[in-house]
N, C-alpha and C positions, 0 to 999 in steps of 0.2 A: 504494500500500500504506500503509494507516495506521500509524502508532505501536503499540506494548504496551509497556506499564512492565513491568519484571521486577523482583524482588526479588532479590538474590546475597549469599550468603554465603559463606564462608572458614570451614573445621573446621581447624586442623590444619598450617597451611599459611603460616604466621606472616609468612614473607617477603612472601607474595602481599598477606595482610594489610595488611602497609605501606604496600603501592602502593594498592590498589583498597578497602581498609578492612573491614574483619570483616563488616561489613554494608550492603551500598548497594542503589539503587535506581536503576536504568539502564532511559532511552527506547529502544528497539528500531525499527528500520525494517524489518531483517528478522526471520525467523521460524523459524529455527530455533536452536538449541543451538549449533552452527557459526556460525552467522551473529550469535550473543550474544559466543562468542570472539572472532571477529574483530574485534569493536567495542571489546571490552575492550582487545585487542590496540593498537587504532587510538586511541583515547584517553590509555591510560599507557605507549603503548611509550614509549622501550625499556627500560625498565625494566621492566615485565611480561614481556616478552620472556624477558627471561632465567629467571623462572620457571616458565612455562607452554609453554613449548616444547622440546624436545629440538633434540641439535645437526641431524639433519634437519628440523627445521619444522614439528613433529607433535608432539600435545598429551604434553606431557610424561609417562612410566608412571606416575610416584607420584601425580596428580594424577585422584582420580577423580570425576566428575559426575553429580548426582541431581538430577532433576525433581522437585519436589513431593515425595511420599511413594513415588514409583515403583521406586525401587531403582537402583541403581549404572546407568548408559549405558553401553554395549560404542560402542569407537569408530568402529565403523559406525554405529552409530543417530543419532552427532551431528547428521551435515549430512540427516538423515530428520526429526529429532524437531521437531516445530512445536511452540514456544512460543505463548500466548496470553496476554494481558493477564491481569497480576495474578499469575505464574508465578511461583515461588520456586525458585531454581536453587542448588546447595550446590555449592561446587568442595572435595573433602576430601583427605586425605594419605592413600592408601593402607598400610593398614596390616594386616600377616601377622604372623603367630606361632600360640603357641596355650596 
């Protein structure tokens, strides 16, 4: 399986920011959304750790994820959704009111 560079950014999410930076650019070997977490995970734990994940090991609720321009990922679609080289992925801080 070849590489895809992804593009990642941080909305909202200040703490996450600190570790992995408002804006980066991560080699992928896999290929999905799932498989971009876990890499993140594998890089800056444990200090990412404690952001991105809840006390079961599951993408944190406040934390939500957008492809490109596609609209928010239900945490099903993570370990479905195939990245491709050149992908822009937004991890943002879920935010309600009104």
């Amino acid at each position: 399986m070849s590489a895809v560079r992804i593009q990642i950014e941080t909305l909202g999410l200040p703490a996450l920011a600190a570790v992995i930076g408002r804006q980066a650019e991560i080699e992928l070997r896999g290929c999905t959304v799932a498989d971009l977490v876990a890499e993140i995970l594998d890089r800056f734990s444990p200090d990412a750790r404690r952001f991105v994940l809840d006390a079961d090991g599951g993408l944190e609720r406040s934390i939500q994820i957008m492809v490109n321009d596609e609209g928010v990922l239900s945490r099903d679609e993570l370990p479905r959704r195939v990245l491709a080289d050149g992908d822009r992925v937004r991890f943002m801080l879920l935010v309600c009111g009104g």
